[in-house]
N, C-alpha and C positions, 0 to 999 in steps of 0.2 A: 604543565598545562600552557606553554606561551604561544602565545599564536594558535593555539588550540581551537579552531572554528565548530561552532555547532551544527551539526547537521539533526534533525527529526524528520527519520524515514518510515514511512510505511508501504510496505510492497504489498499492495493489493494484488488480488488474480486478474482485474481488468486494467489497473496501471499502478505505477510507481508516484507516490505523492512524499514531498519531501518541501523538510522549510529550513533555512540555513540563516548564521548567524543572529544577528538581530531583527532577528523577521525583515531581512533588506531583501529575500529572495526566496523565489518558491518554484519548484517544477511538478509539472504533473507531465507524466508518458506512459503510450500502452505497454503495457507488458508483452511484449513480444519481444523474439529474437529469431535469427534467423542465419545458419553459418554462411558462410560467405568467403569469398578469395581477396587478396589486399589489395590487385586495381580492378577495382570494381569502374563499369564502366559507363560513364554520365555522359549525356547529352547537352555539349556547351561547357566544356570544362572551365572554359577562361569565365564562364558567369557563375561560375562556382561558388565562390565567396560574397553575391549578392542575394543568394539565397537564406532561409533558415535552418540553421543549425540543428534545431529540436526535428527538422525533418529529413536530415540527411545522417543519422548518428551511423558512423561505419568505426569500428574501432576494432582494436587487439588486446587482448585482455591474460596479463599475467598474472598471477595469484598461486602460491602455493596451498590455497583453498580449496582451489577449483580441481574436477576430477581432469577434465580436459582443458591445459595449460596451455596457454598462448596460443589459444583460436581466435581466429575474424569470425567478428558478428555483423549484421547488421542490426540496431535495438531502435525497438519504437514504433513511429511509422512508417521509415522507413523495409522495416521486416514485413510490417504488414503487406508490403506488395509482392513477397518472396512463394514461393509456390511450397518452400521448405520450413517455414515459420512456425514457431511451434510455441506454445500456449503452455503453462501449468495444468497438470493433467489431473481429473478426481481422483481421488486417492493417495496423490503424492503428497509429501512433507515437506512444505516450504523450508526449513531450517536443513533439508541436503539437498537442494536439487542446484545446479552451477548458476541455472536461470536466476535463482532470486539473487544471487552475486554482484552474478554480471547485472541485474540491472540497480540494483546499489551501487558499484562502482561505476558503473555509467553514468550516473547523477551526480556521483562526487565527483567526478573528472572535469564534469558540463562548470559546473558549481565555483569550480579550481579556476576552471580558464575566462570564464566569462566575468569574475570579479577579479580577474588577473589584476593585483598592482594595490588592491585595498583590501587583501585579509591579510595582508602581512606574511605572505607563504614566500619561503626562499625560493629563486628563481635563479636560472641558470640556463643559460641558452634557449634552448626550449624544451626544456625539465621543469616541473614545478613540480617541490617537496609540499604537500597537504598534508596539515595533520589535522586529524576532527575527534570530536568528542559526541560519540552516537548516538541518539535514544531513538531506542525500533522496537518490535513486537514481534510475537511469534504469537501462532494459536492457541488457545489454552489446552488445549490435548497434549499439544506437544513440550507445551513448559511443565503440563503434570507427569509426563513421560523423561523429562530431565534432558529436553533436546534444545533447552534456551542454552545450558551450558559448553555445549561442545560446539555451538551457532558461534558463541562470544570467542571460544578460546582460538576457532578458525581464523577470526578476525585481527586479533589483538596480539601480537609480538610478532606483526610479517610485514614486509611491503608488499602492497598489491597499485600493479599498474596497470593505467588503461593507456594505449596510445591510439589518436587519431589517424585516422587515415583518410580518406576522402569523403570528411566530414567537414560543410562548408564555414568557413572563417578559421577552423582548428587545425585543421589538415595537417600531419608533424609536429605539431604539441605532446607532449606526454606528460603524463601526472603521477606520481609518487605519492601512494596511498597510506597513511600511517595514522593507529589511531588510538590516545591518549588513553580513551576510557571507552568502553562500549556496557550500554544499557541494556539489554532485554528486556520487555515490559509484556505482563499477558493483555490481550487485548481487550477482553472484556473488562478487567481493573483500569486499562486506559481511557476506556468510552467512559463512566463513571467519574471518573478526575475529568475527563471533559463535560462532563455535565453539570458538576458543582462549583468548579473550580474557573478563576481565571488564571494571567498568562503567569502570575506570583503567586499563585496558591492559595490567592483566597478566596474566601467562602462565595461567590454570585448565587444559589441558589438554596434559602436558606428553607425553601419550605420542598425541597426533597434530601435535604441533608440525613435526617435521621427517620425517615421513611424505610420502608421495607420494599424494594423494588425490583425488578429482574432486568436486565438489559438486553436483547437478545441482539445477536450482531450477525446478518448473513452475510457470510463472503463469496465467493467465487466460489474456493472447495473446501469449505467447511462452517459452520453453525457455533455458536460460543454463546454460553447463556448464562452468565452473570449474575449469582445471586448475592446481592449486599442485604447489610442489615448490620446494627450498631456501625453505619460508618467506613465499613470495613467487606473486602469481598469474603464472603464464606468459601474460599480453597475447597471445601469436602464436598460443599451442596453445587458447587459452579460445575457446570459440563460442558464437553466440547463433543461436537458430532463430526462426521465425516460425511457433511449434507451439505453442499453452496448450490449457487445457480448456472454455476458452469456447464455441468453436464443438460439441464433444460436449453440453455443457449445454443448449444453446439447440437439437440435433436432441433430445435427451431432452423440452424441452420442448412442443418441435412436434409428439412422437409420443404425447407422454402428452392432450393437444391432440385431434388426430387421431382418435386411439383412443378415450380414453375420455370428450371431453369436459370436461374439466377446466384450465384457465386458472387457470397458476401466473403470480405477478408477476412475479418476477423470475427471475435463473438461482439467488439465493440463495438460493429456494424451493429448487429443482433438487436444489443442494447437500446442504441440510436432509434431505429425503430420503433421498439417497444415503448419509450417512454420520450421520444420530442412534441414540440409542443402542436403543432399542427400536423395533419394524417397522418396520426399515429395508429402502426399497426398498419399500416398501407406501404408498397415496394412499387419500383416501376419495371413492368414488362414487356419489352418491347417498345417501351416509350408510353406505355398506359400506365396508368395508377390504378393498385389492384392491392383489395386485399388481402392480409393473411392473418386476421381477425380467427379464424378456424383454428390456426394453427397454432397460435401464440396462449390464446382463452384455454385449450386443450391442455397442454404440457404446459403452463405455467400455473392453472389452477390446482393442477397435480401436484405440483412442486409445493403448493401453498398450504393444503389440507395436509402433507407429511410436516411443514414447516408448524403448521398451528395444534398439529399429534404432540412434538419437538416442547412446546410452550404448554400446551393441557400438563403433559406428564412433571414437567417440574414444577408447576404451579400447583400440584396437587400434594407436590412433596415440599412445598412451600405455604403453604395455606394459607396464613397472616400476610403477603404478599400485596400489595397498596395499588402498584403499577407495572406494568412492563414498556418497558421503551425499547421499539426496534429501532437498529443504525444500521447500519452500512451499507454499500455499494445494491446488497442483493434485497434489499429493507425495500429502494427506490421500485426496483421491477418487481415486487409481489403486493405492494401496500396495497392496492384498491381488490387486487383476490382477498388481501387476509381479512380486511376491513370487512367486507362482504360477508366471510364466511364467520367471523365475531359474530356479528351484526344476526349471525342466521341462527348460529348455536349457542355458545357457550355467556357472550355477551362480557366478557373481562375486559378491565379497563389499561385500555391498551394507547400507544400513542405513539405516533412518526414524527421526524424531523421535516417541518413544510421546506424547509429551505436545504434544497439536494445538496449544494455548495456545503452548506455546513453536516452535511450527514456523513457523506465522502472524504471528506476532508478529518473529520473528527479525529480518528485514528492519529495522524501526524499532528495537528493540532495537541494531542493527547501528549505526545511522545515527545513535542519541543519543550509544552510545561514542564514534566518529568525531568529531562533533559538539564532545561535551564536552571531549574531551581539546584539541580545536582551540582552544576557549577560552578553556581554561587555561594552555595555552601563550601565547596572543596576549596575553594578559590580564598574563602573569608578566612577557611581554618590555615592556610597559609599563610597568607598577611598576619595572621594572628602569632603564628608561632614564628614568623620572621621579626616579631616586634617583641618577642620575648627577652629578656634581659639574658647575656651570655654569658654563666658562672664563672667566677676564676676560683682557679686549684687552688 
């Protein structure tokens, strides 16, 4: 474990959030990617390296993980201005698709180079050997389907490299990816460790600790809903859907498209939209500011009434049941549909995170706890048994 850096990543459908070492660093990037050729061609080359880096990621990415081996990407948002960019699709399974890789290894490489000189990583030319110790999540579908296992064993006895390429300040850097220990964590068990728990594992919330509560977590392309009770996740009663907000984003974007002409990049535009703090729900066309209140109320209400179907049917097979707490990414664009539609039927005590930063973030938050504590643990039974007395024959 020397030198062993911590990374806690969570690869959302609408970006990548990640916290390394001693909470001294954190990145968040859209999840996009976009292939690409290796001189890609910029405007101002010699102001290359005044720019920022998080917005120019262009890299090569080797991995005997990945199905297609030592492709140029573009990652981030940079991709987003690519006409060939491509997003995680409903239905697919984050624990195989290259995308969730490549932008893991993309964050570890940023991670490597930009703390170049203080994690203690061997250096050489411009090679830097990284090694990290990973706590990440997979959906719970897919961890009950046994796809967290074959996620880890991809990762764990290979080197996986990213190199720079006219990415500014890194440009010919490369990174040597090696990694000590990898975690899998299901995500719904992790939103709950972040709800009780602080950054040591202990108790911050003592009056939901031995409550009966459900966690619902919407992502991008899929639903996780968390049933604890004594403490502990109920594995049998927990469910994962194959329900996010991805596919509602992407008709919002085909109708705003459609309608009014307007060609958003990404769904992260979508989002933007949907929930900033002033004209929200409002696009500009042709230099007007114009609704799309039609649009958004329509297909997102929709999304909201199958999402609050999703919480009736477990809560009934849950009945002692105290709270549900929604999180994540797809929590932020349905709260005021679901609130509503509570409010109109069933009337269950329900509750969101006010603070989006912390709802977004939870996930990786979850996963550097998990993480950390693994460390310290492994790390102490080390030191312990290095201080063991050495028998003689």
């Amino acid at each position: 474990m020397t030198n062993s850096r911590i990374a806690a990543v969570d690869v959302g459908n609408d970006s990548i959030k990640a916290i390394f070492g001693k909470l001294d660093s954190e990145l968040n990037i859209p999840n996009v990617i976009a292939r690409d050729v290796e001189d890609r061609p910029v405007i101002g080359i010699e102001e290359l390296d005044s720019k920022n880096p998080l917005e120019g990621i262009h890299i090569r990415v080797h991995s005997p993980a990945l199905k297609e081996n030592n492709a140029i990407y573009r990652v981030g948002h940079l991709a987003t201005k690519s006409d060939n960019a491509t997003e995680l699709d409903p239905g697919s399974s984050k624990s195989e698709e290259d995308q969730t890789l490549v932008m893991l290894f993309s964050a570890l490489a940023l991670d490597a180079v930009q703390k170049d000189g203080s994690t203690g990583f061997k250096k050489s030319g411009n090679v830097i050997d990284a090694n990290y110790t990973l706590g990440t999540g997979l959906p719970l579908r897919e961890v009950k389907e046994g796809k967290d296992a074959g996620y880890r064993s991809k990762l764990l006895g290979s080197v996986h490299q990213v190199e720079f390429l006219v990415t500014p300040k890194y440009q010919g850097q490369k990174v040597n990816i090696k990694f000590d220990e990898v975690k899998v964590y299901p995500e719904g068990f992790a939103a709950y460790i972040n709800l009780v728990m602080d950054n040591n594992l202990n108790i911050i919330n003592k009056d939901l600790i031995d409550k009966r509560i459900l966690i619902q977590d919407i992502g991008g392309l899929s639903t996780d809903i968390a049933v604890i009770k004594n403490r502990n996740v109920d594995d049998d009663k927990a469910q994962g859907f194959n329900l996010g907000v991805s596919e509602a984003l992407e008709s919002i974007r085909e109708e705003i498209r459609s309608k009014h002409g307007v060609e958003l990049d990404s769904r992260r535009d979508v989002v933007e939209i949907i929930t900033k703090k002033n004209d929200r729900n409002h696009i500009m066309v042709k230099g007007s500011r114009t609704s799309v209140h039609d649009i958004t109320d329509r297909i997102l209400l929709d999304l909201a009434k199958k999402q609050y179907r999703l919480l009736r049917n477990v809560w009934q097979k849950n009945s002692q049941t105290e709270i549900c707490y929604f999180v994540g990414g797809g929590s932020i664009v349905l709260k005021d549909y679901l609130k509503t539609l509570n409010n109109n039927l069933d009337g269950y005590n329900i509750d969101f995170f006010e603070d989006e930063k912390e709802s977004i973030w939870m996930m990786a938050n979850a996963y550097y706890k998990l993480i950390s504590d693994f460390s310290r643990r492994t790390n102490k039974d080390k030191a312990d048994q290095d201080k063991k007395p050495v028998k003689a024959n």
